[in-house]
RODO-2510 file (C-alpha; in nm, 4 decimals, decimal comma):
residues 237
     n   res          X          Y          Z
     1     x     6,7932    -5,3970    -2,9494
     2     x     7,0908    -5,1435    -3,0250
     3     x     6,8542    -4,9173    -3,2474
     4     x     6,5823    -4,9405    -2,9427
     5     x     6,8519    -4,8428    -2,6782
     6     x     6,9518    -4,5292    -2,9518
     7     x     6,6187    -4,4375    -2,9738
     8     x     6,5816    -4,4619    -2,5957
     9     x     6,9355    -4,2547    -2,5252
    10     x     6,7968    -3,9481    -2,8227
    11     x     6,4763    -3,9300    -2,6516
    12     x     6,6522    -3,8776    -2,3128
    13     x     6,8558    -3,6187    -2,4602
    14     x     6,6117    -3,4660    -2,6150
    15     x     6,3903    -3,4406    -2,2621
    16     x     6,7327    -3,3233    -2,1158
    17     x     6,7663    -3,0387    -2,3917
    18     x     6,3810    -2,9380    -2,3072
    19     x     6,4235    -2,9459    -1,9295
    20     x     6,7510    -2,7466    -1,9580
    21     x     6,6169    -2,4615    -2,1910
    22     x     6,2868    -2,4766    -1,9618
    23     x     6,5114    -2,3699    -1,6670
    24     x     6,6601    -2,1521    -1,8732
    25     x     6,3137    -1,9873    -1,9391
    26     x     6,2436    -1,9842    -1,5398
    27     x     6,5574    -1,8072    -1,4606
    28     x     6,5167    -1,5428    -1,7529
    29     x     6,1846    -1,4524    -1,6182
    30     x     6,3486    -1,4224    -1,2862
    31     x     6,5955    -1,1953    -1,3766
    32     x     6,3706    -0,9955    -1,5336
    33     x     6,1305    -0,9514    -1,2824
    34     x     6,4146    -0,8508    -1,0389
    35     x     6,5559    -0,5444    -1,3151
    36     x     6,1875    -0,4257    -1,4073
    37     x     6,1475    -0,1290    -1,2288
    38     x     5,8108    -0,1457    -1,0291
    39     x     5,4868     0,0300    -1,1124
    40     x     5,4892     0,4192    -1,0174
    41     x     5,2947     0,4465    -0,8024
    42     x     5,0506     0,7902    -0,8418
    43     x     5,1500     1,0418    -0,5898
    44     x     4,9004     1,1929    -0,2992
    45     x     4,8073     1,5072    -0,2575
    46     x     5,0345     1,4975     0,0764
    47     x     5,3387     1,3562    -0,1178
    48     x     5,3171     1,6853    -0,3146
    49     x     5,1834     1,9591    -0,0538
    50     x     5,4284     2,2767    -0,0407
    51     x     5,5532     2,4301     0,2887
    52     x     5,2632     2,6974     0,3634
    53     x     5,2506     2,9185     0,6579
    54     x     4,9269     3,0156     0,8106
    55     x     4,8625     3,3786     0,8110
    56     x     4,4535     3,3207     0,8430
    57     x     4,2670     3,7037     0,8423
    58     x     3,9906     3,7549     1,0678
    59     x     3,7052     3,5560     0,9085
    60     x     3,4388     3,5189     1,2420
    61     x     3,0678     3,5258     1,2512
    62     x     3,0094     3,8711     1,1284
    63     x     3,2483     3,8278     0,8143
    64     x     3,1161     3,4475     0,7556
    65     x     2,7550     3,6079     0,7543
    66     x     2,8493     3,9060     0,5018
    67     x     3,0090     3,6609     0,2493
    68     x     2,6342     3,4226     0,2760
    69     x     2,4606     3,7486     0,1676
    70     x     2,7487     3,8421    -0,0516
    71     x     2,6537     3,4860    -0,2350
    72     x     2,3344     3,4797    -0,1667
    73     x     2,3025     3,8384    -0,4176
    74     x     2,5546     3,7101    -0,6596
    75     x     2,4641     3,3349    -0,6924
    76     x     2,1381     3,2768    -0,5329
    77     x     2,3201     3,0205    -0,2138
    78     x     2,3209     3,1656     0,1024
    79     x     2,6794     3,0210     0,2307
    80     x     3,0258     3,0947     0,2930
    81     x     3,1496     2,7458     0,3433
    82     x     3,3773     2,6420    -0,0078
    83     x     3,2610     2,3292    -0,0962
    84     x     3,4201     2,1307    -0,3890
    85     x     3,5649     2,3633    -0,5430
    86     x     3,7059     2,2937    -0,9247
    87     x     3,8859     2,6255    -0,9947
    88     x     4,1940     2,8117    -0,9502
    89     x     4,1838     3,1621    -0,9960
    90     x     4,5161     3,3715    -1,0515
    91     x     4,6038     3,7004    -0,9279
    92     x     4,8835     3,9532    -0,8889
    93     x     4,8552     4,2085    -0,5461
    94     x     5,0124     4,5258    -0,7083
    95     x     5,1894     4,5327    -0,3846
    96     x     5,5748     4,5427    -0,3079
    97     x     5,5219     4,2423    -0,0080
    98     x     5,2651     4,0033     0,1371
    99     x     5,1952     4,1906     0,4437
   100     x     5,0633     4,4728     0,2356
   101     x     4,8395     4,2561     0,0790
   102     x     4,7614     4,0431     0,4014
   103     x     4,6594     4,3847     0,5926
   104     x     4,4445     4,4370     0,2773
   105     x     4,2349     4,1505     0,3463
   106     x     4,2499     4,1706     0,6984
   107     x     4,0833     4,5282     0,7305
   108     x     3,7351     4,3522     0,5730
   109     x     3,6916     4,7235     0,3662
   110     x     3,3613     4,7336     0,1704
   111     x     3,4524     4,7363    -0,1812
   112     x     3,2071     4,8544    -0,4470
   113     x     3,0191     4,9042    -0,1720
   114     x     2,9895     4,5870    -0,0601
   115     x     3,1106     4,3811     0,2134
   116     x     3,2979     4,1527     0,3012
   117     x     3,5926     4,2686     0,2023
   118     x     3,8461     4,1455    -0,0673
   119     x     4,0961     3,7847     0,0217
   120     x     4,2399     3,5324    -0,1424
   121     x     4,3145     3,1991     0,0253
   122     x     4,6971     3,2179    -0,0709
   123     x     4,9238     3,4966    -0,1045
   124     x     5,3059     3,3917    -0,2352
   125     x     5,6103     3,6150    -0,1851
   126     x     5,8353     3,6744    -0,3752
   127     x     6,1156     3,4484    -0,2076
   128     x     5,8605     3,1380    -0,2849
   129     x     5,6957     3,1354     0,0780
   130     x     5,3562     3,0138     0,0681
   131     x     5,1575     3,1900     0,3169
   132     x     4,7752     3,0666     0,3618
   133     x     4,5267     3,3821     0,4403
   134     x     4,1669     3,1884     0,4355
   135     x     4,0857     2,8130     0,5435
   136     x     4,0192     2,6209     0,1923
   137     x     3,6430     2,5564     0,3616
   138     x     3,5447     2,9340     0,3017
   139     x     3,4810     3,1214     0,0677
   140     x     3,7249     3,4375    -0,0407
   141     x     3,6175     3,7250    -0,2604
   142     x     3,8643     3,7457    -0,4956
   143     x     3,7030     3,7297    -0,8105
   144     x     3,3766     3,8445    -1,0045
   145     x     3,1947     3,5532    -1,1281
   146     x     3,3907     3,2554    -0,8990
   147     x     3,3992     3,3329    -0,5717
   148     x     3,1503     3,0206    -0,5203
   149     x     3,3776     2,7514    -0,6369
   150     x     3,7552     2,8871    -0,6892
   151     x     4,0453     2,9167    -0,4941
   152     x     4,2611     3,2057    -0,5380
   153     x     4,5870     3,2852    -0,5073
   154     x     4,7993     3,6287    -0,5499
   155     x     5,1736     3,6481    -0,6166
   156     x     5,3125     3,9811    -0,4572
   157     x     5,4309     4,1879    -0,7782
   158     x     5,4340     4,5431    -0,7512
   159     x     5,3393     4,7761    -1,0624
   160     x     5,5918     4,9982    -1,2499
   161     x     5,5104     5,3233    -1,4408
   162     x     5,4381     5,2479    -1,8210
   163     x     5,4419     4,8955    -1,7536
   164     x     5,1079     4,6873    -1,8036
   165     x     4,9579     4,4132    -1,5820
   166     x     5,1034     4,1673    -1,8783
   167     x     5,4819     4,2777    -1,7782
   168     x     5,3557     4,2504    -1,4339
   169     x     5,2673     3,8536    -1,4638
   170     x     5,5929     3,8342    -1,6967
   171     x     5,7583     3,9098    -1,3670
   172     x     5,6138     3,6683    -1,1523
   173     x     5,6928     3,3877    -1,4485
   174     x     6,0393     3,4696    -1,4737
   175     x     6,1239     3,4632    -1,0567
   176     x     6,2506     3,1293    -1,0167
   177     x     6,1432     3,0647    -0,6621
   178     x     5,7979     3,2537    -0,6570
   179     x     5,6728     3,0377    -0,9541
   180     x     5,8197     2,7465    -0,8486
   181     x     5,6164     2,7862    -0,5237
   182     x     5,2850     2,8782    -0,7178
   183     x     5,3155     2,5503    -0,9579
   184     x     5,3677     2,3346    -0,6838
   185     x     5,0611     2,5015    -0,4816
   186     x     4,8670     2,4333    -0,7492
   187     x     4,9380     2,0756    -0,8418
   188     x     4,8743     2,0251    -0,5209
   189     x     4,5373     2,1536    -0,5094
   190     x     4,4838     1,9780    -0,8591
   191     x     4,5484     1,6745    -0,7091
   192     x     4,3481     1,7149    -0,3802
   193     x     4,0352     1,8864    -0,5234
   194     x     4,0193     1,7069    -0,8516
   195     x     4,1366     2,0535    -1,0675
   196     x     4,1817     1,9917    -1,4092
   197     x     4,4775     2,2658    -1,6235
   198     x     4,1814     2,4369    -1,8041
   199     x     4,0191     2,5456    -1,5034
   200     x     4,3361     2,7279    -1,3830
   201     x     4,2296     3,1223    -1,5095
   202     x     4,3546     3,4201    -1,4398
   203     x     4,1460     3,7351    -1,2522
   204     x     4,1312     3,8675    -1,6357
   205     x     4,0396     3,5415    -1,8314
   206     x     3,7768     3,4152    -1,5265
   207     x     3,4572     3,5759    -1,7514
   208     x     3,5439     3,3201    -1,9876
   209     x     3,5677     3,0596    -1,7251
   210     x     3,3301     2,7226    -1,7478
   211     x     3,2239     2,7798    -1,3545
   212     x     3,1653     3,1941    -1,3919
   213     x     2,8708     3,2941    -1,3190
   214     x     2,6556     3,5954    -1,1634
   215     x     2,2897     3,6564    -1,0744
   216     x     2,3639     4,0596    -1,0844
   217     x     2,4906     4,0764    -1,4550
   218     x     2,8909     4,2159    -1,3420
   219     x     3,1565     4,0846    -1,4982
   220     x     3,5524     4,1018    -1,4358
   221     x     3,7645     4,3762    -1,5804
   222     x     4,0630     4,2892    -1,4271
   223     x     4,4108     4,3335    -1,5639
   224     x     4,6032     4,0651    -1,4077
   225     x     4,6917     3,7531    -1,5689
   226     x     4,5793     3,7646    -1,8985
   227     x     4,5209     3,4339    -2,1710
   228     x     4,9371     3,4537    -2,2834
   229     x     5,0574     3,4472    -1,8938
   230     x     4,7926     3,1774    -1,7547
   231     x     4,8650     2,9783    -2,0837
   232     x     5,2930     3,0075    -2,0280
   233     x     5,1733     2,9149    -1,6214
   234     x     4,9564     2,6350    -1,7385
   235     x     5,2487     2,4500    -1,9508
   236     x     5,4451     2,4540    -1,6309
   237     x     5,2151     2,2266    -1,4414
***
């Protein structure tokens, strides 16, 4: 009888001792599902959008209907509407300020004898203000080659005698705000248009570019942003 009631009290304790380290086990998990930090959650395209002020150029009917013939000679789709597009193209204005540039693309000046004239859908200052010059549903001629499915944007950087369009970007990378501005404009349109880093170029690496292309045979000899800037631009996004 007394070895039955000591096998009775070691198996109780031994239930006890599983119960207890059980709990134990419950209230572990517990406090470790209150400390774990929750799952990041990916960001938006809106989370990330910059300030940008709207500065749009004239861009009505007779503008609209140069850039479908514009596109229609150079890539064979009669269209200004920018749909989809999976490239950033990057530029410098060779200006001292935005305006200059802005007026630029405002006066719709043939250039090589061709209309409409130049834009870019973003032009940012100096001081790191964003200012928006074309809708992202048209189409600006910025750039030989991707004018059909790129964005562009110009930083306002003014030349200097003897100095080359390298110094020139070299400037732009080293102004705190005005890059600062640019990388965040363009994350943003990474994330909302699907952009991967490779497809950011600049106006003198675009020949090289995956979505170049033109029916007339011209190609890009631009001297703004060349492989050594867009790659030091690139590892800031």
């Amino acid at each position: 009888m007394t070895s039955r009631r000591q096998t009775s009290a070691a198996g109780g304790r031994r239930a006890t001792l599983a119960c207890a380290a059980f709990a134990a086990l419950l209230a572990a998990a517990a406090v470790a599902a209150v400390a774990a930090p929750a799952p990041a959650v990916a960001a938006s395209a809106a989370d990330i959008k910059p300030p940008i002020t709207q500065k749009y150029v004239p861009f009505g009917a007779s503008r609209r209907a140069q850039m479908a013939d514009y596109c229609q000679r150079h890539y064979h789709q009669h269209t200004y509407w920018l749909t989809k597009p999976k490239a950033v193209v990057l530029h410098h204005t060779a200006g001292p300020d935005w305006q200059s540039a802005w007026y630029t693309f405002a006066s719709n000046t043939a250039y090589n004898n061709e209309k409409p004239g130049v834009s870019a859908h973003f032009i940012i200052h100096k001081d790191g203000t964003i200012y928006q010059c074309v809708p992202l549903s048209l189409r600006a001629r910025h750039c030989i080659g991707m004018n059909w499915k790129s964005i562009g944007i110009e930083f306002v950087q003014e030349p200097q005698a003897g100095k080359d369009g390298h110094w020139m970007d070299r400037q732009i990378l080293s102004r705190d705000r005005q890059i600062r501005a640019g990388v965040r404009l363009v994350r943003y349109l990474e994330l909302r248009f699907g952009i991967k880093n490779r497809d950011v170029v600049g106006h003198a690496t675009a020949n090289d570019s995956r979505f170049f292309k033109d029916d007339t045979g011209i190609k890009n000899g631009a001297g703004d942003w060349f492989s050594a800037e867009v790659k030091a631009f690139r590892s800031r996004l």
